[in-house]
MIKEFI-639339 format. One line per field, with one value per residue (C-alpha): residue number from 1; x, y, z. Coordinates in Angstrom, 1 decimal. Layout:
k = [NUM ...];
xx = [X ...];
yy = [Y ...];
zz = [Z ...];
end
This chain:
k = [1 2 3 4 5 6 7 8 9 10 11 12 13 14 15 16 17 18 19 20 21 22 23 24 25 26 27 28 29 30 31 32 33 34 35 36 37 38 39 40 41 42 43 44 45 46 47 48 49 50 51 52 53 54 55 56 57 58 59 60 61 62 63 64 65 66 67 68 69 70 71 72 73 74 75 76 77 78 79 80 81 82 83 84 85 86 87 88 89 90 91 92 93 94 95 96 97 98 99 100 101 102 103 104 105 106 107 108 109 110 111 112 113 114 115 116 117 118 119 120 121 122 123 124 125 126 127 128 129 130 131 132 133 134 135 136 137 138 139 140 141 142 143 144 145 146 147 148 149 150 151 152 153 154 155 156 157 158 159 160 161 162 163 164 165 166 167 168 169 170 171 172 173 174 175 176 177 178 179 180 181 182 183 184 185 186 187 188 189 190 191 192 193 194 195 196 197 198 199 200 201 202 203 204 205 206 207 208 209 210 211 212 213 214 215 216 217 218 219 220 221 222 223 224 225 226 227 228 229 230 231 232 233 234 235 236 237 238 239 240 241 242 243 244 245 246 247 248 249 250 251 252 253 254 255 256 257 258 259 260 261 262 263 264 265 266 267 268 269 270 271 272 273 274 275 276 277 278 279 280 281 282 283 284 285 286 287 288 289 290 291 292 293 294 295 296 297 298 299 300 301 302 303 304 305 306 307 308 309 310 311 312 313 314 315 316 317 318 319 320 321 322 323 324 325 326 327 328 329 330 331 332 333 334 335 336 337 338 339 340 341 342 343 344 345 346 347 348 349 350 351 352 353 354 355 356 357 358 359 360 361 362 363 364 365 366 367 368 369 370 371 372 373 374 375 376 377 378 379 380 381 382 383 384 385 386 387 388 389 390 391 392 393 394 395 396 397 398 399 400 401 402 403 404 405 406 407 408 409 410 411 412 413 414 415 416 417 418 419 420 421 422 423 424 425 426 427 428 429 430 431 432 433 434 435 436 437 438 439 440 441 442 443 444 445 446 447 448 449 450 451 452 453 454 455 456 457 458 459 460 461 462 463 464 465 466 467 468 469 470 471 472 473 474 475 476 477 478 479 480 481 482 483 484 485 486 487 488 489 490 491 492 493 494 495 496 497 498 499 500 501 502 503 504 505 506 507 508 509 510 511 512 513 514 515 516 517 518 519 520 521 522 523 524 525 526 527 528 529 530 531 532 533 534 535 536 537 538 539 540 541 542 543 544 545 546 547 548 549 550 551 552 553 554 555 556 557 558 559 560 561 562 563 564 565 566 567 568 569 570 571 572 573 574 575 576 577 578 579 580 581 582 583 584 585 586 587 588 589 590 591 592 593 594 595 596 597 598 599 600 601 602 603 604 605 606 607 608 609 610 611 612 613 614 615 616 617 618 619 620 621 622 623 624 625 626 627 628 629 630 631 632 633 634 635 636 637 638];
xx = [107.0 103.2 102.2 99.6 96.5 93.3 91.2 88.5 89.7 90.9 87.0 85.9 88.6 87.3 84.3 84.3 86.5 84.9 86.7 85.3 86.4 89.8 90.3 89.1 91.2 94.0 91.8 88.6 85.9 83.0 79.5 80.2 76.6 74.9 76.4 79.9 82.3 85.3 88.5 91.5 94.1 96.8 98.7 99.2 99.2 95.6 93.4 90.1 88.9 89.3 89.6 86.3 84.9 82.6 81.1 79.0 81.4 84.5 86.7 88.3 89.3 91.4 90.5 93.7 96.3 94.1 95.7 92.6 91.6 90.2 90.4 93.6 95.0 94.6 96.8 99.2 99.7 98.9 101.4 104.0 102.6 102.8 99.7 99.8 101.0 98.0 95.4 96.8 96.4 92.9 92.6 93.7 91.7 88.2 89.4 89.6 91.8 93.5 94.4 97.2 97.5 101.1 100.9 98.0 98.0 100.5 99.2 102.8 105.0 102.6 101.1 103.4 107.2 105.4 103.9 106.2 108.9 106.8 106.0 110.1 110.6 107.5 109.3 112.1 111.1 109.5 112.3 114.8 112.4 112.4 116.7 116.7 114.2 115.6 119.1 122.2 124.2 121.6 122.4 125.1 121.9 119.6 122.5 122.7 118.9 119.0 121.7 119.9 116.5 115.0 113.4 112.0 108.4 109.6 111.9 108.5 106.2 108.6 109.4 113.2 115.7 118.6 120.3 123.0 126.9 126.7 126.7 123.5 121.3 118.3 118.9 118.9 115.4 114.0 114.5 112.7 109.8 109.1 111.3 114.1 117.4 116.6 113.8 115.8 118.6 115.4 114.7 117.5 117.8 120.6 123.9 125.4 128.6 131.4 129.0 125.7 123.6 124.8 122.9 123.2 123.0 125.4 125.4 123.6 120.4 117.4 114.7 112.2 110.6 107.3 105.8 102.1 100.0 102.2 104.0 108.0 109.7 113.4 115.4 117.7 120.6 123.1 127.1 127.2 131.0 133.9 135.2 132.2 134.0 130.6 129.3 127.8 124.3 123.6 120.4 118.4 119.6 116.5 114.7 111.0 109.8 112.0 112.6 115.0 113.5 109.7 110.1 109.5 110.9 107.6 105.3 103.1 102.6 103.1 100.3 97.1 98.8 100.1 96.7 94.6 97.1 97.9 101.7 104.6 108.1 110.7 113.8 116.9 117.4 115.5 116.3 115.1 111.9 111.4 112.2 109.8 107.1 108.0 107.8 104.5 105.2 103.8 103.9 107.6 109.0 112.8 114.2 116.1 119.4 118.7 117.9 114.2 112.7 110.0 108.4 108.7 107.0 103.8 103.6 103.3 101.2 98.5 98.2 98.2 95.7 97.8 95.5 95.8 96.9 99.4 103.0 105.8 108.6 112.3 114.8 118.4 122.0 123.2 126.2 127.2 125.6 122.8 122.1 122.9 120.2 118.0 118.5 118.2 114.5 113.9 114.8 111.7 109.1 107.2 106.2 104.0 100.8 102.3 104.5 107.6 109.4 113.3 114.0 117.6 118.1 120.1 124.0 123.3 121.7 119.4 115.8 117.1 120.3 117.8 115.3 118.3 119.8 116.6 113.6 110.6 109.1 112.2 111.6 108.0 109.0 111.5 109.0 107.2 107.5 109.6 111.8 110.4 112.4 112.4 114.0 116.6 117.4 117.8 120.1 122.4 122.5 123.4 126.4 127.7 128.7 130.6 127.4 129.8 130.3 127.5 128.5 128.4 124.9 123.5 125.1 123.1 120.1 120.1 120.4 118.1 115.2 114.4 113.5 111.2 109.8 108.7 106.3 102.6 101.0 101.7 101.3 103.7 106.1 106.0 107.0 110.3 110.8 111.2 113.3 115.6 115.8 117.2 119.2 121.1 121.6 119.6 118.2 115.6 113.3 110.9 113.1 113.8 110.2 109.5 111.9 110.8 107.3 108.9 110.5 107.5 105.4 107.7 107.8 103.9 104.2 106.3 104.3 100.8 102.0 100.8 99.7 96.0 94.2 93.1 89.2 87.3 84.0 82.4 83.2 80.3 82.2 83.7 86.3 87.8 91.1 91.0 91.2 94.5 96.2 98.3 96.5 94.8 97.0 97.0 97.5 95.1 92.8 93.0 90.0 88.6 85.2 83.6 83.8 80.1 81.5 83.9 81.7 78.3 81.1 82.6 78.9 78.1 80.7 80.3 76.5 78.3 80.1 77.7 75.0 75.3 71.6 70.2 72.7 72.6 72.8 72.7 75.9 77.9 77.0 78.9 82.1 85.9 85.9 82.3 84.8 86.9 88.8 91.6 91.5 87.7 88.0 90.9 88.3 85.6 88.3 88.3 84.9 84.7 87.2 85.9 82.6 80.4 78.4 75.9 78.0 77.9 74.2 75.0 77.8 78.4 81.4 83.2 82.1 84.6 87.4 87.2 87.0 90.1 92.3 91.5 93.0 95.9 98.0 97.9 96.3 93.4 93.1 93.0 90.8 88.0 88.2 88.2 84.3 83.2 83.2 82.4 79.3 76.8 76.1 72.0 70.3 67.5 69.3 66.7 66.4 65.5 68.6 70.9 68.9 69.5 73.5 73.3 71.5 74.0 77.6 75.8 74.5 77.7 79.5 77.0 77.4 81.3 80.8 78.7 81.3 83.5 81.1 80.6 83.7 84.9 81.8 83.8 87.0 85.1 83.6 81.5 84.2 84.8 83.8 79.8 79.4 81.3 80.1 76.8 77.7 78.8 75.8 73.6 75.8 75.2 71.7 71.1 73.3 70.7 67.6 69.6 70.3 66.6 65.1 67.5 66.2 62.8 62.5 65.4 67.1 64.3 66.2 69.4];
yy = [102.7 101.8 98.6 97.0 99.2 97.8 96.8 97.4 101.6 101.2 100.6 103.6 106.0 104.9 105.7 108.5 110.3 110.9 110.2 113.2 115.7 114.3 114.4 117.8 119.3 118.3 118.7 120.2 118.2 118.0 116.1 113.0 111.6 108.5 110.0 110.0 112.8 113.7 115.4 115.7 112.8 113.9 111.1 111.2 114.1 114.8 118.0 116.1 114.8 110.8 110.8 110.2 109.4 107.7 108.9 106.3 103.6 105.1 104.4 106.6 105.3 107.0 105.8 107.0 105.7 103.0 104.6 103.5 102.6 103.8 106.7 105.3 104.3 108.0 109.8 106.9 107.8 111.6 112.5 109.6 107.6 104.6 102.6 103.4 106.7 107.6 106.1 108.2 111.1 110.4 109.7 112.9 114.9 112.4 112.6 108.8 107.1 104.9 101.2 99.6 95.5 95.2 95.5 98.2 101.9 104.3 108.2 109.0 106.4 104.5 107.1 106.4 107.3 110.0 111.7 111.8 113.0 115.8 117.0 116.9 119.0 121.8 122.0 122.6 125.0 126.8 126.9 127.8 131.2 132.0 132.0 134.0 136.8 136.8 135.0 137.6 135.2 135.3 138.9 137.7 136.2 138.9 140.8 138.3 138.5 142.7 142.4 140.9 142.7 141.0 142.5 140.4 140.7 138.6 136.0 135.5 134.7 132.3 130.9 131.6 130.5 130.2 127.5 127.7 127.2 125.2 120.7 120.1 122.9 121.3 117.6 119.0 120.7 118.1 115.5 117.8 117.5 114.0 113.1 109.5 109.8 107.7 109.6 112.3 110.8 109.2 112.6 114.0 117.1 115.4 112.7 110.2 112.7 110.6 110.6 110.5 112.7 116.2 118.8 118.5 122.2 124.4 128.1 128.4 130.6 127.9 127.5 125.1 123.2 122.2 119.1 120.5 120.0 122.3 120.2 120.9 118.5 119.1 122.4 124.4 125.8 128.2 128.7 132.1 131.6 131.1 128.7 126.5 123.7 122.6 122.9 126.7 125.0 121.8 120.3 117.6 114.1 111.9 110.3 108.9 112.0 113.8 112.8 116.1 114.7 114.8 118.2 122.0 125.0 127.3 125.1 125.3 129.3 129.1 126.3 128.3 131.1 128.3 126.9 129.8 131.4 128.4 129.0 128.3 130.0 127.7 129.4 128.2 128.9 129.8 133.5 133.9 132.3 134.7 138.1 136.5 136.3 139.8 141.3 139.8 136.6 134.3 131.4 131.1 127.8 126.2 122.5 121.6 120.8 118.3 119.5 119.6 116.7 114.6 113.9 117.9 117.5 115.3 117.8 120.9 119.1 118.3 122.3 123.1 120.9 121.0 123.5 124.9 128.0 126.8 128.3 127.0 129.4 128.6 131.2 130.3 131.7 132.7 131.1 127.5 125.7 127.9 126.7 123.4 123.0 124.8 121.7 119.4 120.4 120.1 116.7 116.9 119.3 116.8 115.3 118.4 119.1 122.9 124.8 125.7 128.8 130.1 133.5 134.2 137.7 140.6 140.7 136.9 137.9 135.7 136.8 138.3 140.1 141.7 142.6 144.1 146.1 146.8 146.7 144.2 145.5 144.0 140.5 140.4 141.3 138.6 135.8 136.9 134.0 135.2 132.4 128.6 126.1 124.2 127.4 127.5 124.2 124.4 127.1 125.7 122.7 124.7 126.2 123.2 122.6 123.9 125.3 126.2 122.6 120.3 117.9 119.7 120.6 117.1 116.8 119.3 118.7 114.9 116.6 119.0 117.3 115.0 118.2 120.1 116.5 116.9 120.0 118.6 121.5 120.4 123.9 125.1 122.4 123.1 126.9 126.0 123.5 126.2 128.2 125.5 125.3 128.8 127.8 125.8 127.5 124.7 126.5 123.9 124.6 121.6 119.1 120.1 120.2 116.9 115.1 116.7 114.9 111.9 111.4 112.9 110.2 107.6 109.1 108.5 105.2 104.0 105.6 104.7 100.9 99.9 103.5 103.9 107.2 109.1 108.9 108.0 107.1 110.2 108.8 106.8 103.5 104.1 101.0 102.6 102.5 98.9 98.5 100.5 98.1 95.1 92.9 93.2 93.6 89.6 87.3 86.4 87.7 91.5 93.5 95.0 95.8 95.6 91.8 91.3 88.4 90.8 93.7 91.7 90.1 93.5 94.7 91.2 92.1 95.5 94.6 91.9 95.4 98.1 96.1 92.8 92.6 92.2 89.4 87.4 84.2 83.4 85.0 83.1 80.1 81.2 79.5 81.6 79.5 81.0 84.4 84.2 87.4 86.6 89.7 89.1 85.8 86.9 89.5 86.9 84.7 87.6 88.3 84.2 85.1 87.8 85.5 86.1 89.0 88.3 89.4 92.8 93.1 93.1 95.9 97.5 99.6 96.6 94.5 96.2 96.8 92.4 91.7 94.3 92.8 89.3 90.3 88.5 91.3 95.2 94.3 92.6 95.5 98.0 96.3 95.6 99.2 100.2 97.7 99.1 103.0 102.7 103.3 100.6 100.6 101.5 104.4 102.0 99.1 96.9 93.0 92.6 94.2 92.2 89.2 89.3 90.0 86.7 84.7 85.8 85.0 81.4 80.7 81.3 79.0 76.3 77.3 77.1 73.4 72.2 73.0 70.9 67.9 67.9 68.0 65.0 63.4 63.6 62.1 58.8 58.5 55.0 52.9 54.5 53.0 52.5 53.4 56.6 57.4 57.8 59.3 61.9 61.8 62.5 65.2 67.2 66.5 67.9 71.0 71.8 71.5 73.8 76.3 76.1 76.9 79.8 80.7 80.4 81.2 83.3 83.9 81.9 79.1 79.9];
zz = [117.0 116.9 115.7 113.3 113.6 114.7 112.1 113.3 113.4 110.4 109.1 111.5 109.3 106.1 107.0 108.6 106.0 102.7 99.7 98.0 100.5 100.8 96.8 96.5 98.5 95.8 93.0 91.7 91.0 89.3 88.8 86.2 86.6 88.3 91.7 91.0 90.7 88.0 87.5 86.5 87.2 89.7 89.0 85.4 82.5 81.1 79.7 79.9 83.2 83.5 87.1 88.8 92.6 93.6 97.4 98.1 97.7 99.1 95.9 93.3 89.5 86.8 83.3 82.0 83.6 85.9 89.4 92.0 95.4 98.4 100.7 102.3 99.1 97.8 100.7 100.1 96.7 96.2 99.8 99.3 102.9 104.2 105.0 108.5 108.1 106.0 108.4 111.5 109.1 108.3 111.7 113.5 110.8 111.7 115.6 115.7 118.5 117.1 118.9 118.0 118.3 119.7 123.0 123.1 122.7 124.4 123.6 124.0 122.5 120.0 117.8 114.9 113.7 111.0 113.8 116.4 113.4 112.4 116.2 116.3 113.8 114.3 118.1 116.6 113.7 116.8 119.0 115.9 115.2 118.7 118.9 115.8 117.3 120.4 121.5 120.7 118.9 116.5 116.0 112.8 111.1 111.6 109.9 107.0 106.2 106.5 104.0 101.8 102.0 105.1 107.9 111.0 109.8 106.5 109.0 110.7 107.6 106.3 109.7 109.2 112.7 113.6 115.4 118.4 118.2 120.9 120.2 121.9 122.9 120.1 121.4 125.0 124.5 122.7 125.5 127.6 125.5 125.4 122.3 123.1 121.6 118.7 117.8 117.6 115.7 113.3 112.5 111.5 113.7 115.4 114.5 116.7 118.6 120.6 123.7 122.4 119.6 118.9 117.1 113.0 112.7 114.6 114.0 110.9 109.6 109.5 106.5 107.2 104.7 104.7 102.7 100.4 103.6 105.7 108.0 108.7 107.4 107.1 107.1 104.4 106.9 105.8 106.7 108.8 110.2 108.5 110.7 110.1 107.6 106.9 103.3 102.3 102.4 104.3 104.4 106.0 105.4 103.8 106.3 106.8 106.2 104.2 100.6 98.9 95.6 96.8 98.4 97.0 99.3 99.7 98.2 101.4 100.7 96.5 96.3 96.7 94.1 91.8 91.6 91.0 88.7 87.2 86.9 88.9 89.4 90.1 91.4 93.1 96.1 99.6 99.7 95.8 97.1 99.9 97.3 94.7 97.5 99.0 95.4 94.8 93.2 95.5 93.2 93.4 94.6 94.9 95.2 98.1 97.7 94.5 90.5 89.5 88.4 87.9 91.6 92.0 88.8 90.5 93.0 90.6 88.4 90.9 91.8 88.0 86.6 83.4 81.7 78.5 80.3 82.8 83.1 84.8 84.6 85.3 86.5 86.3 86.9 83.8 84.4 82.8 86.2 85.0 81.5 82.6 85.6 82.4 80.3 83.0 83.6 79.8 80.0 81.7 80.0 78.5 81.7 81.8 79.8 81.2 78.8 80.2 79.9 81.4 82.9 82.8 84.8 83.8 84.5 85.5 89.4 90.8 91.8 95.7 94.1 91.7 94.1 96.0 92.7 90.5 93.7 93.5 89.8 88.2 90.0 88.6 85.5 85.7 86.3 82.8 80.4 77.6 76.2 76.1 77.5 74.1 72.8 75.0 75.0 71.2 71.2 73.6 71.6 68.2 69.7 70.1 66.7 64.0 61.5 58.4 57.1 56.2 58.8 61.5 60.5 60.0 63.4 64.9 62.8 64.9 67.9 67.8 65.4 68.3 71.0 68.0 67.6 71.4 71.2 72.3 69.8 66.6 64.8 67.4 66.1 62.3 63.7 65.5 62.9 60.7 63.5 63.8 59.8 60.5 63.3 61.3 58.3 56.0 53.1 52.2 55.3 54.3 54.6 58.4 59.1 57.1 59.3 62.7 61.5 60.5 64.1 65.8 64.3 64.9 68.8 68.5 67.3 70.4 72.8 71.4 72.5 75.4 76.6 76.9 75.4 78.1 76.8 80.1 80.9 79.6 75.8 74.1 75.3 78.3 77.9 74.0 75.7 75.6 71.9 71.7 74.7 73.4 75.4 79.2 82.2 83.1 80.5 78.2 74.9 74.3 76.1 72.8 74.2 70.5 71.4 73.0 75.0 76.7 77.1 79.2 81.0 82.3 82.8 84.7 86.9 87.2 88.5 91.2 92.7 92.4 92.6 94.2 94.9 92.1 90.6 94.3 94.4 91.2 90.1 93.0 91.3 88.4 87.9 87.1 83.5 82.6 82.0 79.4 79.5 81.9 84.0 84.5 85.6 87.9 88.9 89.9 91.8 93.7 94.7 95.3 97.8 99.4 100.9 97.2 96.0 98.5 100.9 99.8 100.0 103.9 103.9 100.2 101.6 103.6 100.8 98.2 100.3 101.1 97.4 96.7 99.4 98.1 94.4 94.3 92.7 92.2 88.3 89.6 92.3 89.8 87.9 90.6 91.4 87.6 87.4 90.8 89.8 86.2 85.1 84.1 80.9 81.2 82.7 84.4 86.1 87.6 87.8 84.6 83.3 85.6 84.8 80.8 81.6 84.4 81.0 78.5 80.4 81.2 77.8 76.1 78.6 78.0 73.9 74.7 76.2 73.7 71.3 73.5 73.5 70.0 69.7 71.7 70.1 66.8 67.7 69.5 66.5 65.5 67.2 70.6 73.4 74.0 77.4 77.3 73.9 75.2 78.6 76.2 74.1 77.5 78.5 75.3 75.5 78.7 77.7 74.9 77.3 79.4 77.1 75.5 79.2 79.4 75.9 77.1 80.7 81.2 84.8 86.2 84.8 86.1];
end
């Protein structure tokens, strides 16, 4: 395995990558003004843009939920990567060679496990094709497939295989390509036999399953034999590349559809997703092996943009596994800004048995939304109780009311409100939709603490969310940005990262006590450490990544990459500008200590002692000339 990258590449990646080309193939974006870029968040729910990007100083900042960082930091986050993982990405796609410190660089056993894991398993995916088209044994999958509607054209786009009955023809071919038996093991194409690794998958159809930027990952294999004892479906185990619950069968064909349609079928199994496609519904999409929920909700969000249009529609047996994966998801609708809609098929068959019965008209009129998920989830809650005595209505009145309470549109809640009134039989329809309100305002009420509004920088004060936080994200006052101390502090500091020429040296002069908002003091610690603002006049870029790796904490990151994308405050910034914000910060500090010396002045009183009652004397009096210069002369008296 490779060891710590080189620095010194690690600057050549960041810069030769853009951040805004990386981010929009994820998102769209659009201009935001003063050079940077907007959109929305792929990390949290939003229908404004708060998410902006800011190309000339390699960092990206999300106003909602105050996700930021560099280009590095964003593959990290957005594909689930390690550090080094991300870098050899970045790397490959820039054509960097990357040098590694431990004992120097190796082409072929240093280029790092993600790499080597993934070149397994295209081999393999490859190789697994290539038995299924040609190798006779295959011949009882090939039958499998034409059962079910699947000729070798449709094996081919969806890269179906098969793999061998024999314990090692996979491990044996891999060898010969360069892969070591723990890599092999590592990846999970093979287990530890009796005398060495043995193939996982013996005698099974292969699905391979590709991560959102296309590479094989794992594989979905299914039971062909009877005397297989294996489970019907087995599946990759999780490994450093392979995460069942960060993973969506198809996703790699569906994405492009899902985005431009904005909608998403979610279906259940791997066959389902290849009739959908065949039948023209190319955004279908299945889990692997594991129930939805919420990280194959951050992937589907991301392509969705969470519109006021977008669809996800969920198509379940009808059976009780059915309606229970159906209010499993639910549990997780409101993760989306989506709606969500179930498809339940006729006679209970899933999407490939109805392609089979009814041809591929029936499985696009399937994936219709029809039913909302809320709807559903209602009903089989109702049918739970007994609805001809008043207790068993109250019952499912509790039950229910929370669920109505849920709906983001609030006219759409007042309507099932009223449904569920007639759900339950309860004549007086007001007092159900009174107390869906009720707990939809008391839902409200908890979530408003500590959540910011998702107002960004566009807004007439950029920093609103602020006022609705219990307090900043390090200890200290509140950041209510209608205090003026708080707000030319943020904009002093904003100036020391965007701009640090026209605040150096004056601002490095500037002490961490001169900022009394805890975070901005943490903030200015941090740019201390990084070698001072005037550093950054010699390498902007460089600059910002020191003073983020010198926050002590992932608060104080976020916040120094919040301050470095934000807009100033004032379309002309010039010297003047940064000079009045350098005045201000240092005149209320000296204001601050000359409420302290007066203060101490008080408590010596007439009888203290007469050498330090007039040291203290002096001191105030030179803080008054101080501040009268600044009054007069401005930052020339700094």
């Amino acid at each position: 395995m490779a060891g710590r990258i080189n620095d010194e590449d690690v600057k050549a990646v960041r810069d030769a990558v853009p951040i805004d080309a990386v981010v929009s193939e994820y998102l769209q974006l659009r201009g935001a003004g003063g050079g940077n870029l907007k959109g929305l968040c792929p990390f949290h729910d939003e229908k404004s843009p708060s998410f902006q990007v800011s190309p000339s100083k390699g960092l990206f900042h999300c106003f909602g939920c105050q996700e930021g960082g560099d280009t590095i930091t964003f593959v990290m986050k957005v594909d689930h990567l390690s550090f080094s993982e991300a870098v050899e990405r970045l790397a490959a796609q820039a054509g960097i060679t990357l040098r590694y410190e431990e004992g120097g660089y190796n082409p072929s056993h240093q280029r790092g496990e993600r790499i080597r894991l993934v070149e397994a398993h295209k081999i393999a995916a490859d190789w697994y094709a290539e038995q299924l088209a040609t190798s006779p044994e295959a011949d009882t999958g090939r039958i499998f497939l034409a059962e079910r509607g699947f000729d070798q054209a449709a094996a081919v786009h969806f890269g179906v295989g098969y793999s061998p009955q024999g314990w090692d023809h996979l491990t044996r071919y891999l060898r010969g390509k360069g892969f070591s038996d723990k890599e092999i093991l590592l990846s999970g194409l093979a287990q530890e036999g009796r005398r060495g690794p043995i193939d996982r998958f013996r005698g099974r159809l292969m699905w391979p399953i590709r991560d959102i930027g296309g590479d094989v990952v794992g594989f979905g294999a299914r039971k062909l034999y009877e005397a297989d004892n294996g489970p019907k479906y087995l599946n990759t185990p999780d490994t450093a590349i392979y995460k069942k619950s960060q993973v969506l069968y198809g996703i790699d064909l569906a994405k492009q559809h899902i985005a431009k349609a904005s909608r998403a079928v979610v279906v259940e199994g791997y066959t389902d997703v290849m009739a959908c496609h065949l039948a023209g519904v190319t955004t279908a999409i299945a889990t692997c092996g594991t129930a939805f929920g919420g990280e194959h909700i951050r992937i589907l969000r991301r392509l969705l943009m969470d519109n006021g249009s977008a669809r996800v529609i969920f198509t379940f047996d009808g059976d009780a596994a059915g309606q229970k994966a159906a209010l499993r998801a639910f549990e997780d609708d409101q993760k989306f800004a989506a709606e969500t809609y179930i498809a339940i098929a006729p006679d209970g068959m899933d999407p490939c048995e109805l392609r089979l019965s009814k041809g591929d008209e029936a499985v696009a009129d399937l994936a219709e939304p029809r039913t909302p998920l809320f709807e559903f989830a209602l009903r089989q809650i109702v049918l739970r109780y007994d609805l001809d005595t008043p207790a068993g209505r109250a019952a499912a009145l509790d039950e229910a009311g929370p669920i109505v309470a849920r709906i983001k549109n609030s006219g759409a809640q007042h309507e099932v409100a009223v449904q569920l009134a007639g759900m339950l039989g309860i004549l007086d329809t007001q007092f159900v939709v009174k107390r869906v309100a009720q707990l939809a305002r008391w839902a409200r009420d908890r979530g408003g603490r500590g959540q910011a509004p998702t107002s960004g920088p566009g807004s007439r004060n950029p920093q609103q969310h602020y006022d609705a936080a219990p307090g900043p994200r390090t200890s200290g006052p509140a950041l209510t940005l209608r205090n003026p101390v708080y707000a030319t502090e943020r904009e002093l500091l904003k100036l020391a990262l965007q701009r640090p020429e026209l605040v150096s040296p004056a601002f490095d002069a500037y002490g961490v006590d001169e900022f009394t908002a805890a975070p901005y003091a943490a903030v200015r610690q941090a740019i201390m450490d990084a070698g001072g603002a005037e550093y950054g006049i010699q390498d902007a870029q460089e600059y910002l990544v020191r003073v983020r790796e010198a926050a002590p904490d992932d608060q104080v990151r976020a916040m120094v990459t919040e301050l470095a994308v934000e807009a100033i405050m004032r379309r002309t910034v010039d010297e003047n500008y940064a000079g009045d914000q350098l005045v201000t910060v240092r005149r209320r500090a000296v204001e601050r200590r000359v409420r302290d010396v007066q203060s101490q002045l008080t408590r010596l009183g007439a009888g203290g002692d007469p050498a330090q009652l007039a040291a203290v004397q002096n001191e105030l009096w030179v803080l008054q000339q101080y501040d009268q210069a600044l009054r007069g002369q401005g930052a020339a008296a700094l």
